[in-house]
C-alpha positions in Angstrom: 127.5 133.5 -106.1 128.7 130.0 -105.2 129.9 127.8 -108.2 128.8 124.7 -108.9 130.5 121.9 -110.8 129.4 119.3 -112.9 131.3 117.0 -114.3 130.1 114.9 -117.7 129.6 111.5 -117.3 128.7 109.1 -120.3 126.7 105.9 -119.6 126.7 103.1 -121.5 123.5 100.9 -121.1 124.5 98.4 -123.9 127.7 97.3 -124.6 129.3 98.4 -128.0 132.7 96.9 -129.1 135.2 99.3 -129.0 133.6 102.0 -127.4 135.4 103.3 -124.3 133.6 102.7 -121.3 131.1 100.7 -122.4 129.9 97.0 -120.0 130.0 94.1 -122.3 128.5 91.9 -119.0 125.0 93.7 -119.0 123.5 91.7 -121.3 124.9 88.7 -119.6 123.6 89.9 -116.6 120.2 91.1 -117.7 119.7 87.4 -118.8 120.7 86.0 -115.5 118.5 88.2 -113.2 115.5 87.2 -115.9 116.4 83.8 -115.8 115.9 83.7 -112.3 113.7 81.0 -111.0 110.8 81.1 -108.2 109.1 78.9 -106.6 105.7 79.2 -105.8 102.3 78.8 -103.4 99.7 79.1 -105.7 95.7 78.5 -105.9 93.0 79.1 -108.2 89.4 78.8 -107.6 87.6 75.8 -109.2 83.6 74.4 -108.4 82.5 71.1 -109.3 83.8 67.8 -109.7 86.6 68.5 -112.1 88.2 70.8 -114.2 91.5 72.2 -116.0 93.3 75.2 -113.9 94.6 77.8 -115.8 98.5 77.7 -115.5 99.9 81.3 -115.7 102.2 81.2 -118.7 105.6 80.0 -118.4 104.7 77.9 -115.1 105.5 74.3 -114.6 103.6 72.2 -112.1 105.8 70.8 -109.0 105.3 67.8 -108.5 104.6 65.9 -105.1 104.8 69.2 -103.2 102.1 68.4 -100.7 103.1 64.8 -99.1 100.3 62.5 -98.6 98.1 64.5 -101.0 100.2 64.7 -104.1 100.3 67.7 -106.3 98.1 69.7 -105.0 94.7 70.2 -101.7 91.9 71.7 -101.5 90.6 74.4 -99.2 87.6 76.4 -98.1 87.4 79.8 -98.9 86.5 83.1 -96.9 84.2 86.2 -98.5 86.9 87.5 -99.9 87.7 84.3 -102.2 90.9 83.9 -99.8 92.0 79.9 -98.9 91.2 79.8 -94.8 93.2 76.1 -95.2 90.4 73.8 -93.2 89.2 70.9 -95.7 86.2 70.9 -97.7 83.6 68.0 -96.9 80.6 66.2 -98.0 77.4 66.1 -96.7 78.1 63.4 -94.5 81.7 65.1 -93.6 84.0 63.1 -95.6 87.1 65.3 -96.3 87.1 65.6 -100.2 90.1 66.1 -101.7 91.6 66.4 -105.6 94.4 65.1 -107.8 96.0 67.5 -110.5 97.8 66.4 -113.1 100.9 68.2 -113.3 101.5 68.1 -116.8 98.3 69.5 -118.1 96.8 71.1 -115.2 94.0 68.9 -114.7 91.9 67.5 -111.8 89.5 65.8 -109.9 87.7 66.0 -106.6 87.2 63.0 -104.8 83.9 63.7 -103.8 81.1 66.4 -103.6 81.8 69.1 -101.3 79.4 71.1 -99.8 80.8 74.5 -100.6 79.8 76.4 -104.3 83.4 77.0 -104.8 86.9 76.3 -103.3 90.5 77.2 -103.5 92.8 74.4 -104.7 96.1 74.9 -104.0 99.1 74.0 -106.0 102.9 74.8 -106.6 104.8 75.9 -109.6 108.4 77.3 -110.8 108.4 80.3 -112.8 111.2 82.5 -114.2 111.7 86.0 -113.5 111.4 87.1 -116.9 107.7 85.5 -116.5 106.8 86.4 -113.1 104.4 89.0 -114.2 101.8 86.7 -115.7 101.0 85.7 -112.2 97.8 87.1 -110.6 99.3 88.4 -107.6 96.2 88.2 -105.3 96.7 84.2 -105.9 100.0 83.9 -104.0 100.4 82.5 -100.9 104.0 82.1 -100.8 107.6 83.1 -103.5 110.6 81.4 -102.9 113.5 82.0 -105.0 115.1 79.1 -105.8 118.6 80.6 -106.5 118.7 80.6 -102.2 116.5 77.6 -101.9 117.0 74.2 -104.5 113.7 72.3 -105.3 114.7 69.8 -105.0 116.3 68.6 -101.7 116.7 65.9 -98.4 113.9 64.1 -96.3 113.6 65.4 -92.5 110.6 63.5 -90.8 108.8 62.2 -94.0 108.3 65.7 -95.5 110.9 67.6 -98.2 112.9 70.2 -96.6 111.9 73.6 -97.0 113.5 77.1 -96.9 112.5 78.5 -93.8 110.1 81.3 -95.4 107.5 78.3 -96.7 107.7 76.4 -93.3 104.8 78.1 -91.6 102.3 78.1 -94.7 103.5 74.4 -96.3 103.1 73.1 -92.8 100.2 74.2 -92.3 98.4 72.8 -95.5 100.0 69.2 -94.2 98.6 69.5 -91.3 95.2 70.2 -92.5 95.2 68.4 -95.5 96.7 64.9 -94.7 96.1 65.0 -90.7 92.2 65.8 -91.0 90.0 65.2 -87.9 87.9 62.2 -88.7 87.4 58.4 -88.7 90.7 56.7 -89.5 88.6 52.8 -89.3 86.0 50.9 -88.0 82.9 52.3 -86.5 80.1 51.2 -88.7 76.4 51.4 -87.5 74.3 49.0 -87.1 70.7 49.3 -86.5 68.8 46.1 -84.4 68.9 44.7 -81.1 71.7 44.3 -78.7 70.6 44.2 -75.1 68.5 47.4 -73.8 69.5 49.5 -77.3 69.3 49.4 -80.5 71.8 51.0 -82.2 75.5 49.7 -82.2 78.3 51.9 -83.0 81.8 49.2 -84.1 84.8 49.7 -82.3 86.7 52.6 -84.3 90.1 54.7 -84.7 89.8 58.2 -85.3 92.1 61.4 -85.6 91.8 64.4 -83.5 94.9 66.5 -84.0 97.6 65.7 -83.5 97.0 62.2 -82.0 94.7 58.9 -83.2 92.2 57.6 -80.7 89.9 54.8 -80.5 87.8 52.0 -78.6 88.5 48.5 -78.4 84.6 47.3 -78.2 81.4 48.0 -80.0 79.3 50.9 -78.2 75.5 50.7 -78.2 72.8 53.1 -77.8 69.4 53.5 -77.2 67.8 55.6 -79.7 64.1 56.8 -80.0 61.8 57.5 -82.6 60.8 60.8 -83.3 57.2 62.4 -83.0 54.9 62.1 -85.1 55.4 63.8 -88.5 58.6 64.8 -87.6 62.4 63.3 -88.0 65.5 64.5 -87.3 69.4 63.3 -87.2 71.5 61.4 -84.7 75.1 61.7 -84.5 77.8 60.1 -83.3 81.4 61.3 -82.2 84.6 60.1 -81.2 86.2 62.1 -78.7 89.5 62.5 -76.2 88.5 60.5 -74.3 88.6 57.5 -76.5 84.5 57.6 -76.2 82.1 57.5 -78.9 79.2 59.8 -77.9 76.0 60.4 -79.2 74.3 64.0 -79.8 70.7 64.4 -80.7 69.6 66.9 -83.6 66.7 68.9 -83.6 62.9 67.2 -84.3 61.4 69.0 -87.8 60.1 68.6 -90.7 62.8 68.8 -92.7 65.9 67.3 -90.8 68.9 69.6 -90.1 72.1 67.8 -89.0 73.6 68.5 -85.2 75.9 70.6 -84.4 79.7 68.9 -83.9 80.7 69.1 -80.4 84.1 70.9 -80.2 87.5 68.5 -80.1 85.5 65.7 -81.7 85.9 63.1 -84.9 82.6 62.1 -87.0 81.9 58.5 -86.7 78.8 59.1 -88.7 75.1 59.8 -88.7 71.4 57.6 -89.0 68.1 59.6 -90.0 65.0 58.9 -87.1 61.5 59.0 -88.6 58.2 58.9 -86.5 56.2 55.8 -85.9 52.9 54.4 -84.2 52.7 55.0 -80.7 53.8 52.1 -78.7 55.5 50.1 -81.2 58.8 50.0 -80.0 61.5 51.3 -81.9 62.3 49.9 -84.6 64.8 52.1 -87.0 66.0 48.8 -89.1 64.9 51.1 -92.2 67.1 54.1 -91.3 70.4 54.6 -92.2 73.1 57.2 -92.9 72.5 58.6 -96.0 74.3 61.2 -98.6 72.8 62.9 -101.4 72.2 60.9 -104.4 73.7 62.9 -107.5 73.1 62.4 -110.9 76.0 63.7 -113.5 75.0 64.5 -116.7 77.6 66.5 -119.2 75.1 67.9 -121.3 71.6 67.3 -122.9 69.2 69.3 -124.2 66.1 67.0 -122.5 68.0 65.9 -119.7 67.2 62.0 -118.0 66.1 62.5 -114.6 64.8 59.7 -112.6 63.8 61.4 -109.2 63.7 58.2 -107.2 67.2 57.8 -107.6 68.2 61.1 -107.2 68.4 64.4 -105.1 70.7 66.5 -106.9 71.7 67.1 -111.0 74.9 68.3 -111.4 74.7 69.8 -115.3 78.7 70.1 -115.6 79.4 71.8 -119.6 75.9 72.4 -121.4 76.6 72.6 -124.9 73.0 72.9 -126.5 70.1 75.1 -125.3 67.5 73.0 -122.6 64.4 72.2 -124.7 62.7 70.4 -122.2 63.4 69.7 -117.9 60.1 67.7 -117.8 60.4 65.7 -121.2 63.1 63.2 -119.1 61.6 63.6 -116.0 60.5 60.4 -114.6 59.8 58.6 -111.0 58.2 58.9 -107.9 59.0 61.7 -105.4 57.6 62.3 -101.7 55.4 65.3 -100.7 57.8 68.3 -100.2 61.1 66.6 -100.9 63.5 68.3 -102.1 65.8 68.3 -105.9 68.3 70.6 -106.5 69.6 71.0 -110.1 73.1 72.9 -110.9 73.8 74.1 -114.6 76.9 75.4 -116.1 77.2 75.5 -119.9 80.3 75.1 -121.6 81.9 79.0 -122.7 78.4 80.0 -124.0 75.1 81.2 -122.7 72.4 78.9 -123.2 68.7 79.3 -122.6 66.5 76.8 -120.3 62.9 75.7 -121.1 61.5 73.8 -118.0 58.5 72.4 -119.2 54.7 71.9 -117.4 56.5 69.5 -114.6 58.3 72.7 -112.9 57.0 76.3 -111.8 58.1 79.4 -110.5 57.1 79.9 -106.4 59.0 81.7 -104.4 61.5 82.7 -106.9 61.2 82.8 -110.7 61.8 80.2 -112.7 65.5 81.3 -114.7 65.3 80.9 -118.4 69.3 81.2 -119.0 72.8 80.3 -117.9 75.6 83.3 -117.3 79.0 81.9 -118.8 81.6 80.6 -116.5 78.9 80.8 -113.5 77.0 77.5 -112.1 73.2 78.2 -111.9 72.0 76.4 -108.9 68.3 76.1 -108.8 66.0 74.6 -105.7 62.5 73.1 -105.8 60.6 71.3 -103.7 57.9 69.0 -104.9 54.1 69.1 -104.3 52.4 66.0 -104.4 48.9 67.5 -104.8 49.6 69.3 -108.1 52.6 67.0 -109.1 54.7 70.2 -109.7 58.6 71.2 -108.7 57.8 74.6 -106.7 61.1 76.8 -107.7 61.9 78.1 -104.1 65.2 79.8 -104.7 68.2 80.1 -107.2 71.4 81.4 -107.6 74.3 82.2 -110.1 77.8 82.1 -108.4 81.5 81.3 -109.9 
């Protein structure tokens, strides 16, 4: 039978004075590799007009990380709550972006996007010793900054970075402070010039990566719609340094076109119908956004529908007594008023009052904490009542 040998060894894992063999750097050590600082591409995501992120514990905030936009950008997300890095927009397409305040983690939008929730994107430095409070499913990109300083030279206008951030921190630039859109100019103007009628203003806009533009006003002939029936006109700059003009679709309800490819939004007008052979006349129609109405919280909330298409109910802090007690102006037959509800950590219940009614989808009664209730009615002149056509919870 072969022998086998083995020899004792003692290991030391802490260092003890005067005991042979022992490592009186391991501590040392220990504290360096915990000490060890990261830098990192971090998001969160944040609905609404403003908020507070939740900085993992032991993060600081970098500052000035993201060039033109400051501390931090926005970004659409995908079904999987993942940043796909193309820039939220308004109605009317305006890129909205956000400021964060580094210190205590606040921010703002700069306008209302379109989408029920979005990723913002920030940076931060964070030891090793801490790196665990990170949720890892919100990283983009770790850099450890023992390789790569923070803090280092201008190349081109943007901070150097070590080579494993280049492809992500350039890309967020690039969508973020280089958008495709109007850059200047290009307001519309409804009335008479010649054979048309509306007049686009010379404009510079932004097609990646180069700015284009014309040197004169462009005008176009635009006709009414048909009767009982309206629909949107839009108008593009393209690569050619043209301004172009697509057509939506006639309906009842309005639905935008649809953006040609390689374009820049100059902006929109709204066509209505009119008497037959009047000649068009859209003095009265302009581009429009949705009018929203802020309110923090109130348990018989102010709404005066002819000012107004959407309530934005941002951190309800009483229960809803009454939606029709405030309720007050003049609305057309079948428009539209969407009203959003989060309440403030707690669930609070909702009393709508004889003004509103369930339709097509119940009337809801309550919020669900830390989701925005979203509720859509359309108005029937007839009976004077918000039919409830649809509502949703969502993050």
């Amino acid at each position: 039978m072969a022998n086998s040998l083995f020899s004792k060894v003692r290991i030391f894992t802490t260092p003890s004075s005067g005991s042979g063999g022992s490592d009186p750097t391991l501590n040392g050590r220990v504290t360096n590799l915990e000490n060890n600082e990261y830098k990192i591409t971090y998001y969160e995501i944040v609905s609404g007009a403003s908020g507070s992120l939740t900085i993992p514990t032991g993060a600081i905030i970098n500052a000035g990380e993201f060039g033109l936009s400051g501390n931090c950008i926005l970004s659409k997300i995908d079904g999987s709550n993942k940043p796909t890095f193309e820039s939220p927009k308004t109605v009317g397409g305006t890129v909205v972006t956000a400021s964060l305040n580094e210190t205590t983690g606040a921010w703002v939008a700069s306008g209302t996007y379109t989408d029920t929730d979005v990723a913002l994107i920030y940076s931060i430095k964070i030891k090793a010793i801490n790196y665990s409070n990170l949720t890892y499913t919100n990283i983009i990109e770790t850099v450890e900054l023992s390789d790569f300083p923070i803090s280092q030279t201008l190349t081109n206008g943007v901070t150097d970075k070590a080579p494993s951030e280049d492809t992500v921190i350039d890309a967020l630039l690039g969508k973020q402070d280089k958008v495709n859109g109007l850059t200047s100019g290009g307001v519309i103007t409804i009335g008479t010039f010649g054979a048309n009628n509306v007049r686009v203003a010379a404009a510079v806009w932004f097609i990646s990566p180069s700015n284009y533009t014309t040197a004169i006003d462009t005008d176009f002939s635009v006709a009414l719609s048909s009767a009982g029936l309206q629909r949107y006109v839009g108008f593009y700059g393209n690569t050619s340094n043209t301004i172009v003009k697509v057509e939506g679709t006639e309906s009842e309800y309005a639905a935008l076109p649809t953006q040609p490819a390689n374009t820049a939004l100059i902006g929109y007008i709204l066509v209505t119908d009119s008497a037959a052979g009047v000649a068009p006349d859209l003095s009265t129609y302009a581009k429009i956004d949705p009018r929203v109405l802020t309110i923090t919280s109130s348990a018989t909330p102010t709404i005066d529908v002819s000012l107004y298409d959407i309530v934005n109910i941002t951190a309800l802090a009483t229960n809803i007594t009454s939606m029709t007690s405030g309720l007050s102006g003049v609305n057309g037959n079948f428009k539209s008023l969407i009203i959003n509800i989060k309440d403030n950590g707690v669930a609070r219940t909702i009393t709508w009052g004889s003004k509103f009614s369930s339709f097509f989808a119940s009337l809801p009664t309550t919020t669900i904490i830390g989701k925005n209730l979203a509720v859509g009615f359309r108005y029937n002149a007839s009976t004077g009542i918000y039919n409830c056509w649809v509502y949703s919870y969502s993050i």
